[in-house]
C-alpha positions in Angstrom: -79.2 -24.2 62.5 -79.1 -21.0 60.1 -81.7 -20.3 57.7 -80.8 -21.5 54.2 -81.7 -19.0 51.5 -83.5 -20.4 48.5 -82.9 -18.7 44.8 -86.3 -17.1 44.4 -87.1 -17.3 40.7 -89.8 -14.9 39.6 -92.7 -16.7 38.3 -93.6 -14.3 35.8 -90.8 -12.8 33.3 -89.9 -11.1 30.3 -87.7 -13.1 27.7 -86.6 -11.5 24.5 -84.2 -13.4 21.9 -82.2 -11.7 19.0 -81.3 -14.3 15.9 -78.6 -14.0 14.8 -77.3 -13.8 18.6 -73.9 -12.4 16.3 -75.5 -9.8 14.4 -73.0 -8.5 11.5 -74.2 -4.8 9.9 -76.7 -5.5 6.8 -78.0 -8.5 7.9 -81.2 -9.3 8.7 -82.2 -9.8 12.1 -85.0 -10.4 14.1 -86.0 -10.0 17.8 -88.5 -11.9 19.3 -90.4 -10.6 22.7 -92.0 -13.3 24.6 -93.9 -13.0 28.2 -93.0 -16.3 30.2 -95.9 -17.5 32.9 -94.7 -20.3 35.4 -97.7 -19.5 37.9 -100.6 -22.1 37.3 -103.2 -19.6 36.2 -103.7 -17.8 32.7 -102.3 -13.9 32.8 -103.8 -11.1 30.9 -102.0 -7.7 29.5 -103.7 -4.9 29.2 -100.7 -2.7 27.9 -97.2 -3.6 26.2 -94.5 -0.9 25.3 -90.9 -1.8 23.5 -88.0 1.3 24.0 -85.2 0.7 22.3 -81.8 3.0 23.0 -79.1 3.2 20.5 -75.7 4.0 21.8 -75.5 7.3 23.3 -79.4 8.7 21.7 -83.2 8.8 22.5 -85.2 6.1 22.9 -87.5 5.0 20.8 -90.3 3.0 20.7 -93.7 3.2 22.1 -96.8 1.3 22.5 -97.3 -2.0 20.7 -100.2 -3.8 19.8 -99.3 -7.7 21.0 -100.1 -10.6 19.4 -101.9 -11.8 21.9 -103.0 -10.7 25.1 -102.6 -14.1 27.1 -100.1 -16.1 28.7 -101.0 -19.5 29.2 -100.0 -21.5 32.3 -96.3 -22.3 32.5 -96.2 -21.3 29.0 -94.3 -18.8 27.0 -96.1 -15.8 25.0 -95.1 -14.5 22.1 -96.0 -10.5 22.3 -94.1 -9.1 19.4 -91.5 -10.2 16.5 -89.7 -7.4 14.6 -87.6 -8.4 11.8 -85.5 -5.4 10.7 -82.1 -5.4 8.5 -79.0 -4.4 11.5 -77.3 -0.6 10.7 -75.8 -0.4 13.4 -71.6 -0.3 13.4 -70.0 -2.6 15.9 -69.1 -2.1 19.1 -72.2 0.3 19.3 -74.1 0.2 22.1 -77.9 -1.2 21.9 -80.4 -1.7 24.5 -84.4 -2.8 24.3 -86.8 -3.5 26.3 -90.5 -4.6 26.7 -92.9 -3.1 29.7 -96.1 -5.1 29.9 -98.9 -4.2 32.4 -100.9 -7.1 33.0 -104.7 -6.9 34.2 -104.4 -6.8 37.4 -102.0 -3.6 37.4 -98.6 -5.8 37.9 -96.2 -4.0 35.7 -93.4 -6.4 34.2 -89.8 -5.2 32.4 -87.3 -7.3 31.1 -84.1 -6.0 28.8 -81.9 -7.6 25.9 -78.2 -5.3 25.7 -76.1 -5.9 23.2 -72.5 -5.0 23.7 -69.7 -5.5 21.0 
């Protein structure tokens, strides 16, 4: 018999929603950035940074100050909400991301693209 391979899904991830997921320019939208803990202890950040790219240009971004600095067991955390009227044009290219470092040192990235 052969070794059967089991999807490993991380325990600990980044999940970051954009509403409206179709996002016309001038609207309003809002992008919620959320740390998701299915381990069976609390975790603690010590540091959170959001970088967003736009099309082909810097990033931008930096530091944030989260809304809280605990994830409770299987639970998801809510680290940031920005709510910001869209300028971009379509088919433009957008990227963002959140970086957390939790206490221990484990550093954590997850990424929302947008594509059109």
């Amino acid at each position: 018999g052969g070794l059967a391979l089991a999807k490993v899904t991380p325990k600990v991830k980044i999940v970051i929603e954009i509403e409206p997921p179709q996002v016309k320019k001038g609207e309003e939208v809002t992008v919620r950035y959320y740390l998701e803990n299915q381990t069976a202890g609390p975790l603690h950040v010590s540091d959170a940074l959001v970088l967003t790219v736009v099309g082909q240009g810097a990033t931008t971004g930096g530091k944030i100050e989260p809304k809280t600095k605990l994830a409770e067991p299987r639970g998801k955390a809510l680290l940031l909400e920005s709510r910001d009227a869209w300028l971009l044009d379509p088919g433009t290219d957008w990227k963002t991301t959140l970086k957390v470092v939790l206490a221990d040192g484990t550093v954590i990235t997850g990424s929302l693209q947008a594509r059109r």
